[in-house]
PLY file of the C-alpha trace (Angstrom):
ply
format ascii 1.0
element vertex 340
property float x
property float y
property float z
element edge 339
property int vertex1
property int vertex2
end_header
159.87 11.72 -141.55
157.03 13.58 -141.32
155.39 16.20 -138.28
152.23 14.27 -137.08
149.64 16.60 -136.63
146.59 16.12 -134.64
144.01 19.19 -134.78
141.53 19.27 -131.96
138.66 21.99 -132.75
134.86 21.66 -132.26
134.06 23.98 -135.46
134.08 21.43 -138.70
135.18 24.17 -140.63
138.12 25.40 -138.71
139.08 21.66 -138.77
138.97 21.45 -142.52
140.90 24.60 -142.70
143.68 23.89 -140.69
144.22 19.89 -142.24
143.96 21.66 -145.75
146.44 24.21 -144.84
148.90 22.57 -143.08
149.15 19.31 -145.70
150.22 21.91 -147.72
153.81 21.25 -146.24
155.19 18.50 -147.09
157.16 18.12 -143.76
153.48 17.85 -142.37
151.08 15.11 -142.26
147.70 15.78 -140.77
146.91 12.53 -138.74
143.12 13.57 -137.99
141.53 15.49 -135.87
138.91 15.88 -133.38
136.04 18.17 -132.30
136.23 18.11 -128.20
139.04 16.64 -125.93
137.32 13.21 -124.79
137.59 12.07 -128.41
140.99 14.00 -128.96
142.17 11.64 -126.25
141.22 8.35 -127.95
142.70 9.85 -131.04
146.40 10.83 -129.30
146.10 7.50 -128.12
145.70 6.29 -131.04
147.67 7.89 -133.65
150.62 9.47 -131.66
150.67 12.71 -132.94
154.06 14.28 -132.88
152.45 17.67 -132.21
148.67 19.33 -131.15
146.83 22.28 -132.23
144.03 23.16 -129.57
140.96 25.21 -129.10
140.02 26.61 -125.69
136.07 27.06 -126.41
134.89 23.63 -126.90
132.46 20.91 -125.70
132.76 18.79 -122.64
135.55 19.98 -121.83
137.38 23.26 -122.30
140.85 23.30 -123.67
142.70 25.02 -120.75
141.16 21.64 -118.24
142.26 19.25 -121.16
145.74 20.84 -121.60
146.22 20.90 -117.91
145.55 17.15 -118.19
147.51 16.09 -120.88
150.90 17.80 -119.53
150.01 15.81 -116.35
149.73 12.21 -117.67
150.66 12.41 -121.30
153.05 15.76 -122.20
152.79 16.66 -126.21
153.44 19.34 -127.59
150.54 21.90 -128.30
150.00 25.19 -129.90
146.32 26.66 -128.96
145.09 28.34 -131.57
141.95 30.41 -130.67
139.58 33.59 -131.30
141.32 35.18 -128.12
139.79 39.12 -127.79
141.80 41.23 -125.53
140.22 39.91 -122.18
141.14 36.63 -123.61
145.00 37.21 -123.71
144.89 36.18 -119.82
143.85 33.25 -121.30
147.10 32.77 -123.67
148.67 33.56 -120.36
147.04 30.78 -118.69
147.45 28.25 -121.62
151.13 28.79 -121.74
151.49 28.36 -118.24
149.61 25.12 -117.84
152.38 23.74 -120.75
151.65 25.16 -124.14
154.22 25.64 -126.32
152.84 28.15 -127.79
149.38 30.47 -128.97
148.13 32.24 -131.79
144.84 33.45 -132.90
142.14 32.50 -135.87
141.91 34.43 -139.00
140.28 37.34 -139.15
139.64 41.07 -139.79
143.65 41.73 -139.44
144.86 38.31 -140.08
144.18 36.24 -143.07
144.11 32.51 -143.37
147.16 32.50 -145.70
149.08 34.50 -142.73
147.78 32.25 -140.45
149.16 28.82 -142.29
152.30 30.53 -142.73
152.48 31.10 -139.07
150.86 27.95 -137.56
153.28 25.85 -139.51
156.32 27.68 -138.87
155.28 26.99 -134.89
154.30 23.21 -135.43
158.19 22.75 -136.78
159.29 24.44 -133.65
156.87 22.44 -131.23
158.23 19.42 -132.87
161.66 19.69 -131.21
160.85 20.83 -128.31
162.40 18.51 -125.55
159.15 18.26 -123.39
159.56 16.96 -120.09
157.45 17.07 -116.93
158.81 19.99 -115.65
158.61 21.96 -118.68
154.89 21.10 -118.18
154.57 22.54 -114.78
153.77 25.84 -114.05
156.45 28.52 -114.07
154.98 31.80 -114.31
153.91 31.29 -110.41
156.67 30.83 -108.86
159.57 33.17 -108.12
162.75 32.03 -107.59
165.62 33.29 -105.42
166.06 37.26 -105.89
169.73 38.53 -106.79
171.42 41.94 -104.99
173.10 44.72 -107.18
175.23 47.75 -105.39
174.36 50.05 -107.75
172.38 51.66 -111.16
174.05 51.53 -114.79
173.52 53.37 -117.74
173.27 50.21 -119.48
170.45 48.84 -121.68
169.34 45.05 -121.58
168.21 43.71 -124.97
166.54 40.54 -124.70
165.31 38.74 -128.13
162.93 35.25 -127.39
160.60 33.11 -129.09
159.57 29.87 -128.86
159.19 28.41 -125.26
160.68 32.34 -124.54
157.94 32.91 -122.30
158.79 30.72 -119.68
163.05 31.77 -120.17
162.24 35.53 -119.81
160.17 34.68 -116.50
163.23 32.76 -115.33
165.52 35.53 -115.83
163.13 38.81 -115.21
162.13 37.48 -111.49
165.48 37.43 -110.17
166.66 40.93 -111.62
166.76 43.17 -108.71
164.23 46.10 -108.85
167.21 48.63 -109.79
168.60 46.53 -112.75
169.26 48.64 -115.69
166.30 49.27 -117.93
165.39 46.47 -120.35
163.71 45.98 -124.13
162.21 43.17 -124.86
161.14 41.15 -128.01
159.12 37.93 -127.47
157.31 36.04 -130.61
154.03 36.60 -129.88
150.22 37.49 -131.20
148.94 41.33 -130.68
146.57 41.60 -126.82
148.70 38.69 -125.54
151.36 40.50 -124.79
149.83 43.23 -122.45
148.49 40.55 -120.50
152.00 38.52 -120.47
153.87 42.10 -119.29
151.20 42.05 -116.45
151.46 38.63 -115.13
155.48 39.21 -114.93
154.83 42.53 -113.59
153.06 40.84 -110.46
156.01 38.34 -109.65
159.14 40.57 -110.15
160.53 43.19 -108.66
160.96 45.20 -111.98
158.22 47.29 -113.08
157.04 45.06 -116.35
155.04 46.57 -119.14
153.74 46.55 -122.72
155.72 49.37 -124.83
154.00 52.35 -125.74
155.39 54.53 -128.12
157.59 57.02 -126.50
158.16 55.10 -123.40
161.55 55.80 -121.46
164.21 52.95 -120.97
165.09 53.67 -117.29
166.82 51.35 -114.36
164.18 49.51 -112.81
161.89 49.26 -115.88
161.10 45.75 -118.18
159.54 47.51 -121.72
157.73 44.54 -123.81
156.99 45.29 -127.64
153.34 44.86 -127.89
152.21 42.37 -130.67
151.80 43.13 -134.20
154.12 46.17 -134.29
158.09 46.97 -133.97
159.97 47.88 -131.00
163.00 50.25 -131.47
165.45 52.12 -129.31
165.98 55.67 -129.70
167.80 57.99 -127.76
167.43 61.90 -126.48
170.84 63.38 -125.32
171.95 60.89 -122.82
168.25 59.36 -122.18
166.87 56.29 -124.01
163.48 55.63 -125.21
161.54 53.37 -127.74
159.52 53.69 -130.75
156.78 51.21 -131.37
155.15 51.65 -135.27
153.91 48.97 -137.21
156.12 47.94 -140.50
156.35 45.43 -142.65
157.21 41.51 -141.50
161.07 41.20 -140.66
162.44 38.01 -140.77
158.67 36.83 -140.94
158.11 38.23 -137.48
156.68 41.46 -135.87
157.64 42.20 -133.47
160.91 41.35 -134.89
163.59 40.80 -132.50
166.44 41.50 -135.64
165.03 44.94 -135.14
164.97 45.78 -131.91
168.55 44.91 -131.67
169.92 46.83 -134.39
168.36 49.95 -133.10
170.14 49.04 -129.76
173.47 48.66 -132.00
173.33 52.05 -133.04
172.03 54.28 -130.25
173.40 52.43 -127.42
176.00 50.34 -128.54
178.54 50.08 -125.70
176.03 50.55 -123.24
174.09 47.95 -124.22
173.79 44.43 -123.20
172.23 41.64 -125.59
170.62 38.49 -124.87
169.51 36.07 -127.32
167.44 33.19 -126.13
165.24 29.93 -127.34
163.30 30.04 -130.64
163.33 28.55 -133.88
164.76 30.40 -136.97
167.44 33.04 -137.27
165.46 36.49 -135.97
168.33 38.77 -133.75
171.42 36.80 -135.25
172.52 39.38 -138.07
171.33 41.95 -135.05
173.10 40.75 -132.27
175.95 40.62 -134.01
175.84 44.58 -134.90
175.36 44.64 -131.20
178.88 43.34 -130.36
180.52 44.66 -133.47
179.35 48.32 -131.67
181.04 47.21 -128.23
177.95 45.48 -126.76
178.15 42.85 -124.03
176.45 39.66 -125.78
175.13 36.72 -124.63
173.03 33.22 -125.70
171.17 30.51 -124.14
172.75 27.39 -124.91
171.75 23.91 -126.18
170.61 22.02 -123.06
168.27 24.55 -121.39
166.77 25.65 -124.68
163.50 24.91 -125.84
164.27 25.20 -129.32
168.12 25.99 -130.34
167.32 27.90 -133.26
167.83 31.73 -132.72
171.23 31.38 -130.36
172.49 28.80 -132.69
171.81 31.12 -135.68
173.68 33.93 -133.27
176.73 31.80 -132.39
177.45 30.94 -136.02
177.49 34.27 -137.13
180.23 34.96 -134.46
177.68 37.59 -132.47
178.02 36.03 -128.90
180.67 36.61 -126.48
179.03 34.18 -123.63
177.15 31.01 -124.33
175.08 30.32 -120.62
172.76 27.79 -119.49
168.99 29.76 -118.60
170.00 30.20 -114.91
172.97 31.61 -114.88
172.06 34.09 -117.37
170.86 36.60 -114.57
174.00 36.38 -112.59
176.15 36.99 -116.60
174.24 40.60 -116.76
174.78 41.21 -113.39
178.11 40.47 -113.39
178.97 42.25 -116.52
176.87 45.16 -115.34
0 1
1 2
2 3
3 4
4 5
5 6
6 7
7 8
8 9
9 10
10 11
11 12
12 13
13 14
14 15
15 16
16 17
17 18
18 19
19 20
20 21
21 22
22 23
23 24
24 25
25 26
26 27
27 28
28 29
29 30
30 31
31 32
32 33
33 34
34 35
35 36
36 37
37 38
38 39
39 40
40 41
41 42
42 43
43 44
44 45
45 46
46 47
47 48
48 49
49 50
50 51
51 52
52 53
53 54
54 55
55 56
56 57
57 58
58 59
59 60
60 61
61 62
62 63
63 64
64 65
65 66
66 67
67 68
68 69
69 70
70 71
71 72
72 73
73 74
74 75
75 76
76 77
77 78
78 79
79 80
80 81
81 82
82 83
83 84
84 85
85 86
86 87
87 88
88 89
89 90
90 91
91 92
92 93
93 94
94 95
95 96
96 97
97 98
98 99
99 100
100 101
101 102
102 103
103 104
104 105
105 106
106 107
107 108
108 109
109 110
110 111
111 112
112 113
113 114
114 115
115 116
116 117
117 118
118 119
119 120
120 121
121 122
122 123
123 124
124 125
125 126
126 127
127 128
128 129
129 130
130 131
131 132
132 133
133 134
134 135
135 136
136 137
137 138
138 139
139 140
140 141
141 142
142 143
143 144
144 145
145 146
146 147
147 148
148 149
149 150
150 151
151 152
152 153
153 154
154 155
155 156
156 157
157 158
158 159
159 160
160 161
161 162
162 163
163 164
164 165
165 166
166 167
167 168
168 169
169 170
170 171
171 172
172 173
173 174
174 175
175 176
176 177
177 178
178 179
179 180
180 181
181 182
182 183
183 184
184 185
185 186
186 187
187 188
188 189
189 190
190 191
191 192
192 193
193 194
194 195
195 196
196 197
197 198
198 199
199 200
200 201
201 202
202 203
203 204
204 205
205 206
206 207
207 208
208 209
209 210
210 211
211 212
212 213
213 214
214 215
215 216
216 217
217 218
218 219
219 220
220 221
221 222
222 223
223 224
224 225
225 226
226 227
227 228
228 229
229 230
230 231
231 232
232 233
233 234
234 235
235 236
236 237
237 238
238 239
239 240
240 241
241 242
242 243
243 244
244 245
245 246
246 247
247 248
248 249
249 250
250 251
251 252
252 253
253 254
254 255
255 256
256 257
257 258
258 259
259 260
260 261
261 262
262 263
263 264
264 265
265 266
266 267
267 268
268 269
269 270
270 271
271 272
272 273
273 274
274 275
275 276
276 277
277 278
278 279
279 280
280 281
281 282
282 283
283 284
284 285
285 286
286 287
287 288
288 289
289 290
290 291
291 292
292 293
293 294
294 295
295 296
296 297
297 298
298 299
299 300
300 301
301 302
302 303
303 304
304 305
305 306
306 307
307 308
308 309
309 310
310 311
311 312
312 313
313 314
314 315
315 316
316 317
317 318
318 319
319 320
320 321
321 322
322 323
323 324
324 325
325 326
326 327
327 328
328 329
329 330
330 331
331 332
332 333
333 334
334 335
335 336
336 337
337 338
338 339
């Protein structure tokens, strides 16, 4: 059966962009669409799209109020899809936060619309089995929960690989790390600008020090490193001290940042010392990865089934034989702790 697909934009053109691209796939069908949210709510009604794509500068209504709205009193699943500039990765923040599943950007200077298709459907598959509920809705990037204790420092590295509906999983785990946890990479699926402003919002609720990669950047306890959109994240390592190099690079496993990456360069320069975690998202990114992780005496664990978004990328991980611990989201924190 086909993914129903209702596009909600006030430009005509983006509208006849997106239907033409996407019915492209034959695992899509475009329902209709709609150029501002009062008539995307007569149409939802109406045609009970499986899945949403949503603008945030529109008519009426902006998409952020409408979003808000729908996860309150009818929860679908909904990418936003808009011509975010820097400033406007708060904005991704903010959509994600009031229940999107997840956001990308237009085309444009650096991204084509044939990248963009490939992309946006790849995301409506994923949205389309993602087990929605009201509390997946709510907000989760607000509130901290309960804080953990550890004795003492390691000279252990945390690898954490995430993608769809990882946002929300990485907040989960990253606010109850205490503040001298051993230093952590991570990879999270997501479009260049947003992620400096996702590193800052966890920044301001945990007691790690979060922030978006630069190149050269050391791994040390106490420190959360995120790979900044549109360009690799690798570990390195100087005598006994770690570090990471972030370069652009070609597409790996059609992402980049590429979490199959990341985790291979963890394989080889920290290996033992190392601790990976592979959570939600659709496809197979970090599998093959994780797996050199373990085979190099890393400590390896994956989200399972029931608490993940999408069971794509630890199912992909499992098969392979790369996990040693298969943990629901919450007790994920207390697994590194304990192993650490």
């Amino acid at each position: 059966m086909s993914i129903k697909v209702l596009v909600v934009d006030d430009s005509a053109v983006v509208r006849k962009i997106f239907s033409t691209e996407l019915s492209r796939d034959s695992a899509i069908e475009v329902v209709g669409s709609a150029p501002d949210p009062y008539i995307a709510r007569d149409k939802i009604v109406e045609l009970k799209p499986d899945v949403l794509t949503l603008d945030i500068e529109m008519p009426r209504m902006d998409g952020l109020t409408f979003l808000r709205k729908l996860m309150k009193y009818y929860p679908l699943p909904t990418i936003v899809v808009s011509s975010l500039t820097p400033r406007g990765g708060d904005l991704a923040i903010e959509a994600l936060d009031a229940g999107a599943v997840d956001v990308m950007c237009k085309p444009g200077a650096s991204y084509s619309v044939g990248d963009m298709s490939i992309d946006l459907i790849e995301k409506i598959k994923a949205a389309s089995q993602v087990k929605l509920t009201k509390k997946t809705a709510d907000s989760t990037l607000t509130t901290p929960a309960k804080k953990l204790a550890l004795s003492k420092t390691t000279n252990k590295v945390i690898a954490i690989g995430a993608s769809t509906g990882g946002t929300q999983a990485l907040q989960s785990i990253l606010s109850v790390m205490p503040a001298n946890s051993a230093g952590a990479v991570v990879v999270q699926h997501m479009p260049e600008n947003f992620t400096r402003s996702f590193a800052n919002r966890l920044n301001e609720i945990c007691d790690l020090e979060v922030a978006e990669a630069k190149d050269g950047d050391s791994v040390v306890p106490g420190k959360v490193l995120i790979a900044p959109g549109n360009y690799h994240m690798m570990l390195n390592r100087s005598g006994a001290n770690y570090f990471v190099r972030v370069a652009k690079g070609p597409l790996v496993n059609r992402h980049r940042p590429s979490v199959e990456v990341l985790f291979k360069s963890v394989a080889k320069y920290a290996g033992s010392n190392s601790i990976g975690v592979i959570l939600t998202g659709m496809g197979a990114d970090g599998a093959q990865g994780i797996l050199e992780m373990k085979e190099n005496g890393a400590y390896t664990i994956a989200q399972d089934e029931a608490t993940s978004v999408v069971f794509g990328m630890p199912k992909e991980a499992i098969k392979l034989g790369g996990i040693d611990k298969v943990s629901p989201l919450d007790n994920i924190p207390n697994d590194i702790l304990e192993h650490l």
